[in-house]
N, CA and C of each residue as an Amber inpcrd file, in Angstrom:
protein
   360
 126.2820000 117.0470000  40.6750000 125.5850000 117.8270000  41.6800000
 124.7230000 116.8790000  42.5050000 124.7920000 117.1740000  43.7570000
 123.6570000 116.5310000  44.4390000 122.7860000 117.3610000  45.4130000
 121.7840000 116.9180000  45.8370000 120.6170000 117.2470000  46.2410000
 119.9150000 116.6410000  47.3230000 119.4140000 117.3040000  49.2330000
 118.7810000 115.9180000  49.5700000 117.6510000 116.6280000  50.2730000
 117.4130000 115.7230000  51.0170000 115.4570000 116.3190000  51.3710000
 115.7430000 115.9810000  52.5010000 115.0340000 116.3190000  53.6360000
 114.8090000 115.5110000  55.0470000 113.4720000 115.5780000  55.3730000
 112.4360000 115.0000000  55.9880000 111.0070000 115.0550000  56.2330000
 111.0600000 113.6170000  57.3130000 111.1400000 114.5240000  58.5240000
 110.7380000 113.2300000  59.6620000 111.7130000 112.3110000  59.6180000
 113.1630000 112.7820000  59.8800000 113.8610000 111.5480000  59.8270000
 113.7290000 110.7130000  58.6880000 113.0840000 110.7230000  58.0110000
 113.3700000 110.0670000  56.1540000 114.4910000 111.1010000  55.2980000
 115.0310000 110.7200000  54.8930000 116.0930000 111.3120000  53.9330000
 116.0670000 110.8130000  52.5090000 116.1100000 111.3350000  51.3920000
 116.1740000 110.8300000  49.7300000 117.5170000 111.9590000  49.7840000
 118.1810000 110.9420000  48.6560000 119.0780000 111.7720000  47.8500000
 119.2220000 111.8320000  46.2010000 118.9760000 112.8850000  46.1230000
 119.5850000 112.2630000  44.2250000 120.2840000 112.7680000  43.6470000
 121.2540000 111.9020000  42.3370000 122.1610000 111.9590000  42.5170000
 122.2610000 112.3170000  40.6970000 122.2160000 113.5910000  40.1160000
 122.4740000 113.4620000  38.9100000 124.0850000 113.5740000  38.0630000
 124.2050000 112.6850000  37.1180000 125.1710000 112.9360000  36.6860000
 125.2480000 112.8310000  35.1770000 126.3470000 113.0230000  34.5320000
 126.5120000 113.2100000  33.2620000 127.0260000 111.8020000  32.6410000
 126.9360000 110.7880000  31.5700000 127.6990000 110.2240000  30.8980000
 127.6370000 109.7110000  29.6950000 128.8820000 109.2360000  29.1980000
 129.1400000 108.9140000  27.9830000 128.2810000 107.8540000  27.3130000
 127.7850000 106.8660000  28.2360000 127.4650000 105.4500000  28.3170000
 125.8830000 105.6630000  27.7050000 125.1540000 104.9620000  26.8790000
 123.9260000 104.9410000  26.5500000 123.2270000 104.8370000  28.0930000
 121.9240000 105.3440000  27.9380000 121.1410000 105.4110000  28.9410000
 120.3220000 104.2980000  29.3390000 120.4580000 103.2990000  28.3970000
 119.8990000 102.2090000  29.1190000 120.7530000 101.0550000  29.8700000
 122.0550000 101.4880000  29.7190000 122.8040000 101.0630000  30.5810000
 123.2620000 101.4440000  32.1780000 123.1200000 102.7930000  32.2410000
 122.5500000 103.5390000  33.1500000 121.4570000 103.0920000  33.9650000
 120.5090000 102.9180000  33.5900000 118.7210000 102.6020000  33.9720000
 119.3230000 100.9680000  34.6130000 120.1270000 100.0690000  33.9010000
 120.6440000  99.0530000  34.0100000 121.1390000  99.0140000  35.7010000
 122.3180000  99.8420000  35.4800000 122.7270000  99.8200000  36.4900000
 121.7580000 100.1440000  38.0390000 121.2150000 101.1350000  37.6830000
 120.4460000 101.7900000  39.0050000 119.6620000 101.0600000  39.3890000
 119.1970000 100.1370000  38.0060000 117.7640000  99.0250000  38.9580000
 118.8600000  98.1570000  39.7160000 119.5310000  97.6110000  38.8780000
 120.4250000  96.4260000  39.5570000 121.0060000  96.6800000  40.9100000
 121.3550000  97.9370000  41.3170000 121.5380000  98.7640000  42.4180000
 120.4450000  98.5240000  43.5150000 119.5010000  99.4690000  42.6790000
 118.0350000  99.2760000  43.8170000 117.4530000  97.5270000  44.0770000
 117.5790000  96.6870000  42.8820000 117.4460000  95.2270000  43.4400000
 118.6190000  94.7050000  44.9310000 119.9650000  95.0780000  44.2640000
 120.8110000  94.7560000  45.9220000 120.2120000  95.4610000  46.8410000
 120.1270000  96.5910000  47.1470000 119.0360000  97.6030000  48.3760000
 118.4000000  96.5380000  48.9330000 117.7500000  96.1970000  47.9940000
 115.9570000  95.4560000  47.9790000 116.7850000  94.2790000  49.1340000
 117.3370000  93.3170000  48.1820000 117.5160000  92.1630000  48.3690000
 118.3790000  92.4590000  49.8670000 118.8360000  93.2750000  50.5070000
 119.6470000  93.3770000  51.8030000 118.8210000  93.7680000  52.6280000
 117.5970000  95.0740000  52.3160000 116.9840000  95.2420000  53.4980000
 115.8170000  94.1630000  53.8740000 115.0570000  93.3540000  52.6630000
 115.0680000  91.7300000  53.1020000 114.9790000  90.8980000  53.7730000
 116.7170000  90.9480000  53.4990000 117.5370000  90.2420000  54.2520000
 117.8160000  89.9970000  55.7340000 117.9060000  91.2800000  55.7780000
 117.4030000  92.2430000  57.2000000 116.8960000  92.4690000  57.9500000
 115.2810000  92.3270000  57.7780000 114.3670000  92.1720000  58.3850000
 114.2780000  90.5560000  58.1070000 114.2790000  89.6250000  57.4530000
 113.9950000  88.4250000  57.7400000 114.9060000  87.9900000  59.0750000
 116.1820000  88.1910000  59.3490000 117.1320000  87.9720000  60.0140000
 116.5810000  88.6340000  61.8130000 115.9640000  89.5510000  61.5260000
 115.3350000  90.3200000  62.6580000 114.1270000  89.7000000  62.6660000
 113.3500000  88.8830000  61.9760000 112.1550000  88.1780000  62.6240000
 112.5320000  87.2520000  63.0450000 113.5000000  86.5190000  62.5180000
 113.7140000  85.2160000  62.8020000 114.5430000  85.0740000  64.2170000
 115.2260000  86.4680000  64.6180000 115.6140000  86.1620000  65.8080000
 114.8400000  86.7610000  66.7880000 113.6640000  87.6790000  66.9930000
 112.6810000  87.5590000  66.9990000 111.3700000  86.3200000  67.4920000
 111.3550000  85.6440000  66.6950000 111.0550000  83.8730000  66.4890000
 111.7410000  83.6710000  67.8760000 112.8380000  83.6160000  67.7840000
 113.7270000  82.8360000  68.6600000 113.7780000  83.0630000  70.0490000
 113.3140000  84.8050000  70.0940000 113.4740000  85.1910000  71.8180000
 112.2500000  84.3930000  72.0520000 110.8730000  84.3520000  71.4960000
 109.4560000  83.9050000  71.8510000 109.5480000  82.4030000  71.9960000
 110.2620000  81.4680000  71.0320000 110.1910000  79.9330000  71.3300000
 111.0350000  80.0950000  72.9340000 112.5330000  80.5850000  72.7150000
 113.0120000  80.7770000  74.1100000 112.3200000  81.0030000  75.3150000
 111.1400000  82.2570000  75.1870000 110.6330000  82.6870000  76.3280000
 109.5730000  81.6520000  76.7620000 109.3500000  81.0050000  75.1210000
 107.9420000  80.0840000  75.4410000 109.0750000  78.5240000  76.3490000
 109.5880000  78.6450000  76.1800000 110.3350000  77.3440000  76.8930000
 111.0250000  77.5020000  78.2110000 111.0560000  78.8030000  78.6460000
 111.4490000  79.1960000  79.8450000 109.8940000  78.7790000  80.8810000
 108.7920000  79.3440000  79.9290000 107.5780000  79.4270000  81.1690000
 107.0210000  77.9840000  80.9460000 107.3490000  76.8500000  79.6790000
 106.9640000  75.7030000  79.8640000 108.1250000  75.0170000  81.2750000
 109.1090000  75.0730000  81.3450000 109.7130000  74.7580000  82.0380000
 109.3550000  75.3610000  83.8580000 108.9630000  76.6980000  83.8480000
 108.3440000  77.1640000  84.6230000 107.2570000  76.5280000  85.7680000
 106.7640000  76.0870000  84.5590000 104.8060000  75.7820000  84.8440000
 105.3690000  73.7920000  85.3060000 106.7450000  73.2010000  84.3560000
 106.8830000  72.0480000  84.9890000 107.4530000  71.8430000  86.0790000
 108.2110000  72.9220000  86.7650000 108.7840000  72.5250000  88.0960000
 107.2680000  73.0920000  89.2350000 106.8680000  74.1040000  88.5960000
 105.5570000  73.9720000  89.6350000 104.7300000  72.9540000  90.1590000
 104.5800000  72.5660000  88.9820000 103.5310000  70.9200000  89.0230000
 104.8900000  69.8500000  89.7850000 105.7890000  69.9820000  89.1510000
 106.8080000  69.0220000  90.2250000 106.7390000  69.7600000  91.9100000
 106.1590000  71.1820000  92.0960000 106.2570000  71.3940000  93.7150000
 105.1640000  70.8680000  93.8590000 104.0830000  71.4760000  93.5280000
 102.6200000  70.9720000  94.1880000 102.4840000  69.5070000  94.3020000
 103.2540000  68.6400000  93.1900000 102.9680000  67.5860000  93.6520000
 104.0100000  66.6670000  95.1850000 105.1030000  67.5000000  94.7500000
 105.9840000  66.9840000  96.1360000 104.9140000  67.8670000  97.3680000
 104.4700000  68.8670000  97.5750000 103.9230000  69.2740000  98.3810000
 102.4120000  68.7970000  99.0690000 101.8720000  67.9460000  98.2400000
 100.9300000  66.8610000  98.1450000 101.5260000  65.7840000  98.9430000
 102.5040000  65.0960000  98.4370000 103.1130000  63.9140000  98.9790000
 103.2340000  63.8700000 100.4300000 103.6180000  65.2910000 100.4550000
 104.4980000  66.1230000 102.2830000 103.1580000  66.4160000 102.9100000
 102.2640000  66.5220000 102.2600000 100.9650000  66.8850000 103.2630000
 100.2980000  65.1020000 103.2790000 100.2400000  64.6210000 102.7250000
  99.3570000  63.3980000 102.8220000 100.1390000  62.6340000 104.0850000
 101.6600000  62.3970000 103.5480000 102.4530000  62.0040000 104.7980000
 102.0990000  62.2120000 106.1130000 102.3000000  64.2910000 106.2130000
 102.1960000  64.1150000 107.3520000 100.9550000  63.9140000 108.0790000
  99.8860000  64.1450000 107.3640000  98.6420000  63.8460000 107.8620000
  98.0960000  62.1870000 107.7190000  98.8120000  61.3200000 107.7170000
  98.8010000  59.7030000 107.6710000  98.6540000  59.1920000 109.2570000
  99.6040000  59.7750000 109.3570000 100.2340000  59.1660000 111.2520000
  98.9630000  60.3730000 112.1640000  98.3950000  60.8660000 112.1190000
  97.3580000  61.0910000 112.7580000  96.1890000  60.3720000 112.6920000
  96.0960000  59.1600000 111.4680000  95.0060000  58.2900000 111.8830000
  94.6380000  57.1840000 111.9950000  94.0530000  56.8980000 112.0160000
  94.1540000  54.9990000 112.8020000  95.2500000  54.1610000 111.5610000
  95.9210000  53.8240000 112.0370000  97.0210000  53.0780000 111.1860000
  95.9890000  52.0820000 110.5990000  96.5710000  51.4310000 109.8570000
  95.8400000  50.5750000 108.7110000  96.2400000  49.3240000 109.6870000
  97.5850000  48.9260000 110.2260000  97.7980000  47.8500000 110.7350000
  97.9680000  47.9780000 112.2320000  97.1130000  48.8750000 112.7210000
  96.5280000  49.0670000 114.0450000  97.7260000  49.0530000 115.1910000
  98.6220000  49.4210000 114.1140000  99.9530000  49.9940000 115.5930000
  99.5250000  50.9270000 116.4190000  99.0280000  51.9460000 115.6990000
  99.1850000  53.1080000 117.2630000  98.2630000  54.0070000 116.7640000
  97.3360000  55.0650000 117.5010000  96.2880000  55.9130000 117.0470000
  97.1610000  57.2670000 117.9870000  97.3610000  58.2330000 117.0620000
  97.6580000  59.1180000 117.8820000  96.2470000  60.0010000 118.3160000
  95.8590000  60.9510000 119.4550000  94.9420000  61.2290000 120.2660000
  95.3450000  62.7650000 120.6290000  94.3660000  63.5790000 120.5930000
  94.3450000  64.8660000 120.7470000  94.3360000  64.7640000 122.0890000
  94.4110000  65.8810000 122.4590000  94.4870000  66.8080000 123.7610000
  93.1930000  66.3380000 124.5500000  92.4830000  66.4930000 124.0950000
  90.9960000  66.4680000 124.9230000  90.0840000  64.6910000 124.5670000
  91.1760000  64.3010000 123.7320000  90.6880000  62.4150000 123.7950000
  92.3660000  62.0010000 124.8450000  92.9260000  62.5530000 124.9190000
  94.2590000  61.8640000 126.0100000  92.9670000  62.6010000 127.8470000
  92.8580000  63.5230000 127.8710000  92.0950000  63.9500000 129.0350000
  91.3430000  63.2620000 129.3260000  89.9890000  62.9250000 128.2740000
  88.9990000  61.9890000 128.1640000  89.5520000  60.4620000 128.9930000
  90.6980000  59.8370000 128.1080000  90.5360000  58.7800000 128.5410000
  91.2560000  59.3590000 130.3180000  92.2580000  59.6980000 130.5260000
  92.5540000  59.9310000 131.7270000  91.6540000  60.1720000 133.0080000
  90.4890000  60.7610000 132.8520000  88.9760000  60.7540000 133.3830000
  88.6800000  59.0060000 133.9190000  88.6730000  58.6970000 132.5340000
  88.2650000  57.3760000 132.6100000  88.5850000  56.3640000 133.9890000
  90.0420000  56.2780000 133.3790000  90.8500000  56.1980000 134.6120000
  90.7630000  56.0770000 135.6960000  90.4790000  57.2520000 136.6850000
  89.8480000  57.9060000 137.3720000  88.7830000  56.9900000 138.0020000
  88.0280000  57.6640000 136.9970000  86.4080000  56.8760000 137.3570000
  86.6020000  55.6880000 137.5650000  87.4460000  54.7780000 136.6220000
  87.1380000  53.2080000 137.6150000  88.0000000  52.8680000 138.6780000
  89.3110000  53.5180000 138.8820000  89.9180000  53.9930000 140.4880000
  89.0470000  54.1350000 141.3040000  87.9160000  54.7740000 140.7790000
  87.0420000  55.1560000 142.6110000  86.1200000  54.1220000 142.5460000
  85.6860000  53.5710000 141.3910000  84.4900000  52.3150000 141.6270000
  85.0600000  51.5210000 142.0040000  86.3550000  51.3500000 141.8080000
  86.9700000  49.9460000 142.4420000  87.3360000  50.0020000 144.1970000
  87.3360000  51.3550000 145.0030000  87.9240000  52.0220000 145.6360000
  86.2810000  52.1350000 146.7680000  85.4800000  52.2140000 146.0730000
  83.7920000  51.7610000 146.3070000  83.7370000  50.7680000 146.6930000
């Protein structure tokens, strides 16, 4: 005969039966039973932490990798700004000064002005 319960999605069953066999062979069996149970669900959950483990080192190595191509942009993006802001100022070996809008006017004034003193 058997027998089962339900409460919240938990289920027990039990399972009585009749036999010939001394009863501590019986008792034998059922622990040895409930030890495999044991030893699989375990098993089971160790297997589910450990892969588990594995999505988190994964995820942790996705955002280390993440965080290193960033630092590889900012620093190329450093490089690209220093560059281009180099050639706007007095060269080190005094090739060429480039000149805004209102220092190219300035000197063009200049110009000017000693055109007419000379012109004086």
């Amino acid at each position: 005969t058997s027998g089962g319960r339900s409460e919240s999605n938990l289920s027990s069953v039990c399972y009585i039966f009749e036999s010939n066999n001394e009863g501590e062979k019986i008792c034998d069996s059922v622990g040895l039973a409930k030890q495999i149970a044991l030893h699989a669900e375990l098993d089971r959950r160790a297997s589910e932490k450990q892969k588990e483990i594995e999505r988190v080192k994964e995820k942790q190595q996705k955002e280390l990798s993440k965080q290193k191509q960033i630092e590889k942009d900012l620093e190329e993006q450093s490089r690209l700004i220093a560059a281009s802001s180099r050639p706007n100022q007095a060269s080190s070996k005094g090739q060429f000064v480039v000149l805004s809008s209102s220092q190219s006017e300035e000197s063009d004034l200049g110009e000017e002005g000693k055109k007419r003193e000379s012109e004086a």
